[in-house]
C-alpha atoms as a printed R data frame, in Angstrom:
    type eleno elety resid chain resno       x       y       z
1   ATOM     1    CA   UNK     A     1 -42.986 -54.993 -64.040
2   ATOM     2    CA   UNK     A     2 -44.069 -56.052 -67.466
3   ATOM     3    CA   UNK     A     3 -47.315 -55.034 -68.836
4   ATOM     4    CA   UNK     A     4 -50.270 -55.880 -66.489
5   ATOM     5    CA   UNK     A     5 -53.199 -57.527 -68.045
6   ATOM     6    CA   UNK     A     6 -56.250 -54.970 -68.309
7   ATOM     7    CA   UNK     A     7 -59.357 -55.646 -66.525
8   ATOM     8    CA   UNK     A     8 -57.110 -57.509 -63.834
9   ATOM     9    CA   UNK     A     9 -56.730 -56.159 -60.080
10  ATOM    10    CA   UNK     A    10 -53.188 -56.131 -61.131
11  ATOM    11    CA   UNK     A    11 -53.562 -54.685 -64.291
12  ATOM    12    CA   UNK     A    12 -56.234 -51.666 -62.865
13  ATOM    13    CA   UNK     A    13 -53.965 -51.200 -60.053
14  ATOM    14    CA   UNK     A    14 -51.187 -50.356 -62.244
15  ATOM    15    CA   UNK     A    15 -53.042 -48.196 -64.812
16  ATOM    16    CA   UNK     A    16 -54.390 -45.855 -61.877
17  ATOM    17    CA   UNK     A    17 -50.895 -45.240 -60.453
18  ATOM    18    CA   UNK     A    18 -49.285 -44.985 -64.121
19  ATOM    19    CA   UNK     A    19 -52.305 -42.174 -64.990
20  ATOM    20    CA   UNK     A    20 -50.838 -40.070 -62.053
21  ATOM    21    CA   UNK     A    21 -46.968 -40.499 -63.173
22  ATOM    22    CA   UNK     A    22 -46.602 -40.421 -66.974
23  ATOM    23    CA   UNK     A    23 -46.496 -36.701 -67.315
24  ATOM    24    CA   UNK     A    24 -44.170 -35.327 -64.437
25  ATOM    25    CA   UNK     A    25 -42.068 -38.514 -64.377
26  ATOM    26    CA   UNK     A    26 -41.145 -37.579 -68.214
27  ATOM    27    CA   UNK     A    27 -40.512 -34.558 -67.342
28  ATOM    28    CA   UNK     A    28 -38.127 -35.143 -64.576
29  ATOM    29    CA   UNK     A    29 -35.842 -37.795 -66.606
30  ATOM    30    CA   UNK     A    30 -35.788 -35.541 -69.359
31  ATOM    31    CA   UNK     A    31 -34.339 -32.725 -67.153
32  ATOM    32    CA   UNK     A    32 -32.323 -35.178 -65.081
33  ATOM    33    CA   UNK     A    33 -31.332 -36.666 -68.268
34  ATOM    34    CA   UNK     A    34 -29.887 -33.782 -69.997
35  ATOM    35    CA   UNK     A    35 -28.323 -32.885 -66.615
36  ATOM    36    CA   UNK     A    36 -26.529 -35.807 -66.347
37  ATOM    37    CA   UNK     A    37 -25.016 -35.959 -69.639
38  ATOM    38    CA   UNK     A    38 -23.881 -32.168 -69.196
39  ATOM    39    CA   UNK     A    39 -22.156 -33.035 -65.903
40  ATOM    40    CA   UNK     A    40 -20.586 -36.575 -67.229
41  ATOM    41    CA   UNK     A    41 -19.426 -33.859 -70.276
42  ATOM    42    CA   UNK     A    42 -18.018 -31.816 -67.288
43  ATOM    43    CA   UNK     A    43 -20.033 -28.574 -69.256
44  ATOM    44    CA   UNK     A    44 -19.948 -27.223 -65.275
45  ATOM    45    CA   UNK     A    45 -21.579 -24.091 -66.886
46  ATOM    46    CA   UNK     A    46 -24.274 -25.550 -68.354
47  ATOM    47    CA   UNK     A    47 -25.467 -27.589 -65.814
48  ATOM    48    CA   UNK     A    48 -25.254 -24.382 -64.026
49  ATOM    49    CA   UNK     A    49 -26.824 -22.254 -66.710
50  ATOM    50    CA   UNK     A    50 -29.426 -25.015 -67.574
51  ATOM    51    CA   UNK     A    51 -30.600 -25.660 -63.462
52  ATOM    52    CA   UNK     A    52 -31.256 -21.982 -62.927
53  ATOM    53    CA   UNK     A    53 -33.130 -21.239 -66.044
54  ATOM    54    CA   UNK     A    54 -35.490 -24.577 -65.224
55  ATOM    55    CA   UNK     A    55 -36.163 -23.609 -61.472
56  ATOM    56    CA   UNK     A    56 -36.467 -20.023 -62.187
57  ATOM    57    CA   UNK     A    57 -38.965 -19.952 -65.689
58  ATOM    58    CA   UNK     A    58 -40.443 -23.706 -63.927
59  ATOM    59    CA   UNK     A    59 -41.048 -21.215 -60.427
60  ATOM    60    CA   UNK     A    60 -42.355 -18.618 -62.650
61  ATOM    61    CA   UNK     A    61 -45.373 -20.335 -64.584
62  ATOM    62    CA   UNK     A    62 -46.048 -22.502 -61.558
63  ATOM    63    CA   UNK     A    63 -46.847 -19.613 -59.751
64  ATOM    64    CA   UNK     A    64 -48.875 -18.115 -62.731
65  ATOM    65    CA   UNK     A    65 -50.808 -21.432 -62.713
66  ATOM    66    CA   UNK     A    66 -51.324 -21.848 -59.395
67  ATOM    67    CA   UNK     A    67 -52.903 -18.312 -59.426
68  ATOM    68    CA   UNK     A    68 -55.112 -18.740 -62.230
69  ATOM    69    CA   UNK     A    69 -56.040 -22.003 -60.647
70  ATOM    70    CA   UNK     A    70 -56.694 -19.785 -57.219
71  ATOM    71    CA   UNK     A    71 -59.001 -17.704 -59.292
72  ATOM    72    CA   UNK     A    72 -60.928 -19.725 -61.284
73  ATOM    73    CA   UNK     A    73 -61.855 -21.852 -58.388
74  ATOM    74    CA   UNK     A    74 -63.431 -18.089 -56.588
75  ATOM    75    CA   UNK     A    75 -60.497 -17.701 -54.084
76  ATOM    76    CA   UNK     A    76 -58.409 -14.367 -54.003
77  ATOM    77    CA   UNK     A    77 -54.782 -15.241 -54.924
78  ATOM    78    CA   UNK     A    78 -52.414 -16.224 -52.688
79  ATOM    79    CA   UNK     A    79 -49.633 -14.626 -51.051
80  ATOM    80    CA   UNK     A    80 -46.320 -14.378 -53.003
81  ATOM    81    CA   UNK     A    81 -43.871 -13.019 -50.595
82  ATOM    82    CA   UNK     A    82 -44.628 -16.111 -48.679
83  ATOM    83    CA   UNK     A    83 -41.920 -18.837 -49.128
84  ATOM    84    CA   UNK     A    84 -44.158 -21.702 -49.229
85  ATOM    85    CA   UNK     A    85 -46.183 -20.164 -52.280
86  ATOM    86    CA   UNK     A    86 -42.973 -20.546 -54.244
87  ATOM    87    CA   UNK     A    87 -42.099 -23.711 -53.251
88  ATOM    88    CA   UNK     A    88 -45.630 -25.226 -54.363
89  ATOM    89    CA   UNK     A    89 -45.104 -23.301 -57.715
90  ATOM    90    CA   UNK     A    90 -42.140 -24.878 -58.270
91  ATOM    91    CA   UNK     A    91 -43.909 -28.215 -57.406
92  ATOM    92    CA   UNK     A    92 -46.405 -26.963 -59.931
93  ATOM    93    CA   UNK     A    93 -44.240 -26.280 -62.753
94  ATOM    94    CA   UNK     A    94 -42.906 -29.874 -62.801
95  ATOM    95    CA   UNK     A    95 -46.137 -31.729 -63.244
96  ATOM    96    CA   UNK     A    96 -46.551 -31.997 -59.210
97  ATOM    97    CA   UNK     A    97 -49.244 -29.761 -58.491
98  ATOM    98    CA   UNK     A    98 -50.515 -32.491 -55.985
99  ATOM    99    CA   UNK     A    99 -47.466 -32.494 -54.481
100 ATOM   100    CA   UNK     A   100 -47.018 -29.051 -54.324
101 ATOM   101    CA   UNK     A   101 -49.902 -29.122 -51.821
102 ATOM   102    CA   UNK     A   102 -48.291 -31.642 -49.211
103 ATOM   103    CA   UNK     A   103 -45.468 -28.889 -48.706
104 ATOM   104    CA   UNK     A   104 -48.306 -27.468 -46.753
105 ATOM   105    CA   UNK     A   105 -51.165 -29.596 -45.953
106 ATOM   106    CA   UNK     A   106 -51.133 -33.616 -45.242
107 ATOM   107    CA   UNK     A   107 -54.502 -33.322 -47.385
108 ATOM   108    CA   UNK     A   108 -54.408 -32.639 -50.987
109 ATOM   109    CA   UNK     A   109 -56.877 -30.428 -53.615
110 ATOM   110    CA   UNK     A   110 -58.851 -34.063 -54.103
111 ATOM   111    CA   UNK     A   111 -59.452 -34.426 -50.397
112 ATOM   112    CA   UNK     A   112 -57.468 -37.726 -49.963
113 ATOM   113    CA   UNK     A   113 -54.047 -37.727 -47.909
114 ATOM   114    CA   UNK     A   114 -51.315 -38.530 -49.720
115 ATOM   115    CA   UNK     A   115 -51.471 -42.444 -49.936
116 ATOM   116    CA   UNK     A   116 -54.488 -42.386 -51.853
117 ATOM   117    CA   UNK     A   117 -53.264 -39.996 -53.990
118 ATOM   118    CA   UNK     A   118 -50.506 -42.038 -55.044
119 ATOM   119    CA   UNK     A   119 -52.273 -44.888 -55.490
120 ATOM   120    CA   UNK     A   120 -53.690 -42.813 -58.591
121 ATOM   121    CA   UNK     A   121 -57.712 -42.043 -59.208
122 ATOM   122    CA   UNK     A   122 -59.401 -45.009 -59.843
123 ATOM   123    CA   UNK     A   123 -58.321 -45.821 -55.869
124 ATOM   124    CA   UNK     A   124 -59.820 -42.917 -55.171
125 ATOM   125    CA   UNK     A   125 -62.904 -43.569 -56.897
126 ATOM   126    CA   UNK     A   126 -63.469 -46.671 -55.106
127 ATOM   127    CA   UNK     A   127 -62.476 -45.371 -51.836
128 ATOM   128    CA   UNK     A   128 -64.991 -42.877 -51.859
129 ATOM   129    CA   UNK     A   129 -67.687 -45.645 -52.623
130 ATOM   130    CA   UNK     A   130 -65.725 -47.619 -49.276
131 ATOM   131    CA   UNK     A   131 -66.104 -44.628 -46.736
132 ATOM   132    CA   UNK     A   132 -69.889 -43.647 -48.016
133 ATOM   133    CA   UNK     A   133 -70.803 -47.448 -47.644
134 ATOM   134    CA   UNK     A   134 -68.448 -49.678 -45.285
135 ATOM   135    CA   UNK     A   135 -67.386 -46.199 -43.858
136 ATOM   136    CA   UNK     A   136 -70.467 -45.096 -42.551
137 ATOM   137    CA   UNK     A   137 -71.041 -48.592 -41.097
138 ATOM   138    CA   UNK     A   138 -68.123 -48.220 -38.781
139 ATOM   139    CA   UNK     A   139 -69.042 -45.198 -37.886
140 ATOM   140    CA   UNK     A   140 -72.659 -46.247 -36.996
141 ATOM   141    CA   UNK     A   141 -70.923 -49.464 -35.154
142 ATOM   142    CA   UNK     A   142 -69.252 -47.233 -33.236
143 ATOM   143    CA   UNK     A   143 -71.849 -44.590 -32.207
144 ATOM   144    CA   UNK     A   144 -70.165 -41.305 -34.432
145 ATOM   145    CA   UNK     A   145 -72.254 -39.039 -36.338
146 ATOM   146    CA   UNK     A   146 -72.423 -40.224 -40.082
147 ATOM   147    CA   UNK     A   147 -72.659 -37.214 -42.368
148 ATOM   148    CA   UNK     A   148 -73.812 -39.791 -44.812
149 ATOM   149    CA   UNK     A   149 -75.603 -37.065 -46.966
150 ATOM   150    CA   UNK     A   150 -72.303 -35.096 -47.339
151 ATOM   151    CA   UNK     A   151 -70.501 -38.233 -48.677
152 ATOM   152    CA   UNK     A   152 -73.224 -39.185 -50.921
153 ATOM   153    CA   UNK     A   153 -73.303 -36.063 -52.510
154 ATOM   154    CA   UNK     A   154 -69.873 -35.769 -53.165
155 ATOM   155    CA   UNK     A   155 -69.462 -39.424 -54.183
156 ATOM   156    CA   UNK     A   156 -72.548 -38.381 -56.533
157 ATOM   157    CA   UNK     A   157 -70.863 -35.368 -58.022
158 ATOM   158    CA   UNK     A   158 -67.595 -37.323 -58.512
159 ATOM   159    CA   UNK     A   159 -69.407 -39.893 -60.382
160 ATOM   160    CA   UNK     A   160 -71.769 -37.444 -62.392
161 ATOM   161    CA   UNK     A   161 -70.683 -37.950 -66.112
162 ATOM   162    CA   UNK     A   162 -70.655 -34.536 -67.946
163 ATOM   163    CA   UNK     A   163 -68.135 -32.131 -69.407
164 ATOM   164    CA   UNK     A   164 -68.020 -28.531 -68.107
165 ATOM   165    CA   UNK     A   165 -65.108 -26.173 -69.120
166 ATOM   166    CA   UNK     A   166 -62.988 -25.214 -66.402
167 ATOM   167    CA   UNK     A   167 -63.443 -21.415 -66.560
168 ATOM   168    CA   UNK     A   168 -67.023 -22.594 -65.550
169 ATOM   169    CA   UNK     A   169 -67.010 -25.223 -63.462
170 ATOM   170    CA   UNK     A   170 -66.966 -23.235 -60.274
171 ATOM   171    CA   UNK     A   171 -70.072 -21.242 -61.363
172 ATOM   172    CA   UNK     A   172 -71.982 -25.187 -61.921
173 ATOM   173    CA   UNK     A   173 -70.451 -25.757 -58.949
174 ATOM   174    CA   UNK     A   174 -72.029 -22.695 -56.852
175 ATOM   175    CA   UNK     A   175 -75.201 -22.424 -58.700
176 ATOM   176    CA   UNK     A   176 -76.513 -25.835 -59.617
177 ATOM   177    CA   UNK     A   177 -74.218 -28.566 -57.667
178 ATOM   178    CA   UNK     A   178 -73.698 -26.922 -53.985
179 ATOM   179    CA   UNK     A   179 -77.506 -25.456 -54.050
180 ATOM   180    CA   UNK     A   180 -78.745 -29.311 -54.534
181 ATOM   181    CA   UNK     A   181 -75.855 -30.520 -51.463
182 ATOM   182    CA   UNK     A   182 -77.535 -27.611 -49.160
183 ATOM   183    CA   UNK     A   183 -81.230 -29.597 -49.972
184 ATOM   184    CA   UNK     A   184 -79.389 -33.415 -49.307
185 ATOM   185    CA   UNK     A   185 -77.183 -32.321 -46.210
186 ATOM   186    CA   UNK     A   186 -78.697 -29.623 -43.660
187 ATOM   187    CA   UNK     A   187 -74.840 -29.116 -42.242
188 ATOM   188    CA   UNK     A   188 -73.281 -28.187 -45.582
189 ATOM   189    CA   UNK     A   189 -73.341 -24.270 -44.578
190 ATOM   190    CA   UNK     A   190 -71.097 -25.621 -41.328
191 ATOM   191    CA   UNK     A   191 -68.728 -27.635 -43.467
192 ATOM   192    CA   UNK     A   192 -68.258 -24.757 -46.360
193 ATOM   193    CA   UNK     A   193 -67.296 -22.555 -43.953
194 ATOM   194    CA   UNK     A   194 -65.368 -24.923 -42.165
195 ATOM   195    CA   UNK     A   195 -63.662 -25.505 -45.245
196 ATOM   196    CA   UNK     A   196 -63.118 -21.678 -46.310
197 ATOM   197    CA   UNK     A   197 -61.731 -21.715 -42.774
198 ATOM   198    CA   UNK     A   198 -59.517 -24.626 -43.627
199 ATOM   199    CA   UNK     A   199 -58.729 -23.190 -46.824
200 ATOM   200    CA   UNK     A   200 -56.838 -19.248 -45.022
201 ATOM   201    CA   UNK     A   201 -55.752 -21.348 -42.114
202 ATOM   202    CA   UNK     A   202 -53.636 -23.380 -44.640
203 ATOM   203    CA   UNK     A   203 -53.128 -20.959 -47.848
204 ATOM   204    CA   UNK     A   204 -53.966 -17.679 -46.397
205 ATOM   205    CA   UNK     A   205 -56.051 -16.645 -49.121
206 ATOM   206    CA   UNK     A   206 -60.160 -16.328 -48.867
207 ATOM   207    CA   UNK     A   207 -62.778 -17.066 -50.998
208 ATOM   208    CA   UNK     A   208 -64.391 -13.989 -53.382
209 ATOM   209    CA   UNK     A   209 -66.748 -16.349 -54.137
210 ATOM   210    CA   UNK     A   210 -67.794 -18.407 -50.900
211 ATOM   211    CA   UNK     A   211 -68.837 -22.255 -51.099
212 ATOM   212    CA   UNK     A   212 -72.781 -22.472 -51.317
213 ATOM   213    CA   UNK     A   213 -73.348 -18.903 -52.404
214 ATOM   214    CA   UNK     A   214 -75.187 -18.642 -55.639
215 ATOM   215    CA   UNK     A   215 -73.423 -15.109 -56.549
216 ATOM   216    CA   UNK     A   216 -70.406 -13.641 -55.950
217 ATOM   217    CA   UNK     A   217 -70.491 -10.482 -53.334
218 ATOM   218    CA   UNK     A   218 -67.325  -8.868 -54.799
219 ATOM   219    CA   UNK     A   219 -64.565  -9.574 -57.634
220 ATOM   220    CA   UNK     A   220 -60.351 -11.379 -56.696
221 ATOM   221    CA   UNK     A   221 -58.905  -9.118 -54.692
222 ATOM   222    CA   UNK     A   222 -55.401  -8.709 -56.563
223 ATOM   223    CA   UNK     A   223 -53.476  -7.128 -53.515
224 ATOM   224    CA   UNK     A   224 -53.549 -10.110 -51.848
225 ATOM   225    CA   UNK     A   225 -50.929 -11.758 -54.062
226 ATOM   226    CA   UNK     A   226 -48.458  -9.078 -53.158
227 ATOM   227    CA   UNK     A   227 -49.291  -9.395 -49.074
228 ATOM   228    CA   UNK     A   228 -52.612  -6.918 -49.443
229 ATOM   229    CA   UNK     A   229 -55.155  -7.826 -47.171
């Protein structure tokens, strides 16, 4: 309500969610908002002609994001005769590509479940700094294994200021950042490959490029968005 003072809790807290929400919340009152008027105007075939054309071109360059996105990041695309791939393009196309990953997963692209996604990135920021720190605490309080090294590098690599384009960042990523995680955390080959696993389990598609190799051993394999193994 109002406009929250900056540099107060309230004020932070509100920012973080509002970073999250200003784009696809636009976008869905402007659609719902020429919607509406249509129907109040009883145009009955526009709303029709205007709903159809939205989730069909929306479905459309969702799904041609969501691909690119797919291989950029070194996986093979994923399935489009499956159901759920359209529904997350859809998702997608509205500004929801976070949410487009609940329809499958309770865990999203940034690794946090789904409150801490809403809560917007600067509570994820400081979560991260929570688990490595207060985290790991509880877990030594409580006699678990603390794969502190795997947290700090990944709170390190979240916090690492730099700007790489995104057409590259997964070749930082496997040459440079994931070659200096293997040296901090002598399990990372068990938890790439446990996330790869996580990854077709959830998706179906595999990695072209695996997590922690410094090359790639082959090229997307295009078939595999039309079912193709």
């Amino acid at each position: 309500v109002g406009n929250p003072t900056p540099g107060t809790l309230r004020g932070e807290a509100a920012l973080s969610i509002r970073m999250l929400k200003s784009f696809p919340t636009t976008y869905t009152m402007t659609i719902l908002g020429d919607a509406y008027h249509a129907w109040m105007q009883r145009r009955w075939m526009d709303v029709g002609t205007y709903a159809i054309t939205i989730a069909f071109t929306g479905a459309l360059f969702g799904a041609l994001a969501s691909q690119l996105k797919n291989i950029f990041s070194g996986r093979d695309p994923e399935d489009m005769t499956e159901p759920r791939f359209w529904g997350r393009a859809f998702a997608q196309s509205g500004g929801f590509g976070i949410a487009g990953d609940y329809i499958a997963s309770a865990t999203g692209r940034n690794g946090q479940g789904i409150y801490g996604t809403l809560l917007g990135p600067q509570f994820g920021q400081v979560a991260s700094v929570v688990d490595l720190t207060a985290g790991s605490l509880m877990q030594y309080a409580q006699d678990e294994k603390i794969p502190w090294r795997r947290k700090f590098s990944k709170v390190a690599k979240a916090h690492t200021p730099g700007v790489v384009p995104f057409y590259l960042r997964t070749a930082v990523d496997r040459m440079f950042i994931e070659k200096l995680q293997q040296q901090i955390d002598p399990d990372f080959g068990d938890y790439a490959r446990q996330q790869m696993k996580n990854r077709k389990r959830i998706f179906g598609n595999d990695y072209f490029w695996p997590i922690g190799q410094s090359s790639p051993p082959r090229g997307p394999d295009m078939s595999a968005a039309f079912g193709g193994q």
